[in-house]
C-alpha positions, 0 to 999 in steps of 0.5 A: 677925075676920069678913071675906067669904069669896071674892065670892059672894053667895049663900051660905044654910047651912055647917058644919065639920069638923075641917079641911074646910068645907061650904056649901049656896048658895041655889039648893040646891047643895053645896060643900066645901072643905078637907082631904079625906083621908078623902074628907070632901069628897065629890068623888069624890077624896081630894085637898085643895081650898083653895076651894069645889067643887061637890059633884055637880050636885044642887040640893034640898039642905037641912042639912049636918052634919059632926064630924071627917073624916065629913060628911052632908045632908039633902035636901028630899026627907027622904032622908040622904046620908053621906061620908068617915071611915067606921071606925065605921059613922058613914057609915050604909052598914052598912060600914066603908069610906070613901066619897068621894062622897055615899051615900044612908043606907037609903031612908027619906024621912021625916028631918028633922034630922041632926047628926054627933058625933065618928066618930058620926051622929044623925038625927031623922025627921018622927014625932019618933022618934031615930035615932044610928049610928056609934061609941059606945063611951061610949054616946054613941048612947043605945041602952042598949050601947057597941056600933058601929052601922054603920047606923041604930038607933032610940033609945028609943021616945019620938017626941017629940024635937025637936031634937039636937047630938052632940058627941065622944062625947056627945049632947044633945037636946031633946023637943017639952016644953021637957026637956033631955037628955043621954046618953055621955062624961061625965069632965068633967062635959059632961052637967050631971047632976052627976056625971062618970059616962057615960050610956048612954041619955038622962036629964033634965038637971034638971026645967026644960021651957024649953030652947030651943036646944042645942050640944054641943062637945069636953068642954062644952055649951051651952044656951039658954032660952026667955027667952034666957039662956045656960048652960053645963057641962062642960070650962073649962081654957080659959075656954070656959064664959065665966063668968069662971073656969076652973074646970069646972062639973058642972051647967048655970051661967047664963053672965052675966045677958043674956037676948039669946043667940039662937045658940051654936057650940062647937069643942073649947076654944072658944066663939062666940054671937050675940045678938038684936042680931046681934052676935057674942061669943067666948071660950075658947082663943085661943093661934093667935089662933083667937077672932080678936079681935087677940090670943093671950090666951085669954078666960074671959068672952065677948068683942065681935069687932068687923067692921074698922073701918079697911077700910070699902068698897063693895065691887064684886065683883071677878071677875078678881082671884085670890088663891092660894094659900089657906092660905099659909105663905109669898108670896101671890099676887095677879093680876087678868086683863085689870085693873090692880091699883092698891094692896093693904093687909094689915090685921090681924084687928081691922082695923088696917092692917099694912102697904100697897103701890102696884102698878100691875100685873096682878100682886102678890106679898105675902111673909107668912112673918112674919105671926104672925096665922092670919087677916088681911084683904087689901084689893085695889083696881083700876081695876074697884073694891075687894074686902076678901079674908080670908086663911089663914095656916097 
């Protein structure tokens, strides 16, 4: 269930990986947080942080991108910075080597869009031209070969590409004209050119010129029209594909008959959009309660997530109230420096309450080892006021 994050206010831009976050804030800072094994994170470590650490002191950051355990950005200033998971070459350097900090990807200052596959990189630059790097053992860089690239290459000749998502082990873009395209692993259909053959460099999904956005995920893919009609192809064990069935689909399949799909956000078995009217819909895999609608049942039609209905409150940022640690398997702390914590309230991801507690103190333990659901919401109201808390279990 969606439920704010911490009590900034500022935040303009994120992105996920595997099992780290990145956000830009509105003033152009970086921040991540997460797992940082391969240094994903970009702070110079490779330590673990369960809430958002600035990422050097840089303000003019514009997009983010991140698949797996590799993370880039773009900069106002058209130059690409790249860090993390580097086996493939997906950080651009022209080594193999992790880094833990952002490295500039060659000199060139004329990018435009980025998106990061799985172990892989794409960029677009300011003449329309496309750009991949990294793994591409199932030809998911398009140039024609299965052969890594350690540093950008070219794909093709066209400059006319508009826009892109990589996917695990595919690509999708679309030209300035409106055309679909789709290239790399395709066993389950992913590519919507009816067949399961892998593509090796882009070709044309169907005829049509009224493409307008585009997401690819795990073994599915996402599309939606210019008239706002949503489609999809590829893997549908899950029910991720939304049409009611679980059964894949080898070509592009209109996803319901609404024409008010404005975004789409695909993970490997799962699926999320929003409409016109900002609502939000989920379906696929649900088995960890991952789609967030009070259940372990997975969904083969999108389903409304609902904002909780039992915790409406104006909410005044509580600044001295902490909460760790964030995921937690077991007792959660609560405290509030120099305040008083009047009563805290457990509610489950659709809102309902689970249980509530009078406190009366600066400090509050919540023992949550029986709690089943991954994300919940914790109430917490002082003498300052009352702040809504999402919570992690892992």
């Amino acid at each position: 269930m969606p439920a704010r994050i911490g009590s900034d206010n500022d935040w303009s831009i994120i992105a996920v990986g595997r099992a780290h976050s990145l956000a830009i804030k509105t003033n152009g800072t970086l921040w991540t947080w997460g797992s940082n094994y391969s240094g994903q994170l970009g702070n110079g470590t490779n330590t673990d942080s369960n809430i958002p650490v600035q990422i050097g002191t840089a303000n003019d950051w514009r997009q983010i991108s991140s698949w797996e355990t590799h993370s880039f950005a773009l900069k106002t200033n058209g130059t690409i910075w790249a860090w993390g998971n580097n086996y493939y070459g997906q950080v651009g350097d022209n080594t193999t080597e992790n880094r833990n900090i952002p490295i500039q990807v060659g000199t060139e200052t004329d990018w435009s869009q980025i998106s990061a596959g799985y172990s892989f990189s794409l960029a677009l630059k300011t003449n329309g031209t496309l750009w991949g790097w990294g793994n591409n053992g199932s030809g998911q860089l398009g140039d024609g070969t299965t052969t890594d690239r350690h540093m950008p290459v070219q794909i093709g000749v066209e400059n006319n590409w508009a826009s892109i998502s990589g996917g695990f082990q595919y690509s999708l873009a679309i030209k300035n004209n409106g055309s679909l395209w789709a290239w790399g692993y395709n066993y389950e259909g992913q590519l919507g050119d009816n067949t399961n053959e892998s593509r090796y460099t882009p070709i044309q999904v169907g005829s049509e010129t009224v493409w307008e956005k585009i997401d690819a995920g795990g073994h599915h893919t996402f599309a939606i029209k210019t008239d706002g009609s949503l489609w999809g192809a590829g893997d549908n064990e899950f029910g991720q594909l939304g049409d009611g069935t679980n059964i894949n689909k080898w070509t592009l399949t209109q996803i319901g008959n609404e024409t008010s799909w404005k975004q789409v956000s695909l993970s490997s078995e799962f699926s999320f959009a929003l409409k016109t009217d900002g609502s939000l819909w989920v379906w696929g895999y649900n088995n960890s309660g991952i789609l967030a609608d009070g259940t372990i049942v997975s969904k083969n039609v999108p389903n409304l997530i609902n904002c909780p209905a039992g915790i409406g409150v104006s909410e005044i940022k509580l600044s001295n109230v902490k909460i760790f640690p964030i995921p937690t398997n077991k007792i959660l702390n609560v405290m509030a420096e120099n305040d008083v914590i009047l009563n805290i309230a457990l509610y489950d991801a659709q809102g309902r309450m689970v249980r509530q507690e009078a406190v009366n103190n600066s400090h509050a333990q919540i023992d949550l080892s029986n709690q089943r659901q991954i994300v919940s919401l914790l109430k917490v109201t002082t003498n300052k006021g009352t702040q809504v808390f999402k919570l992690l279990k892992e």
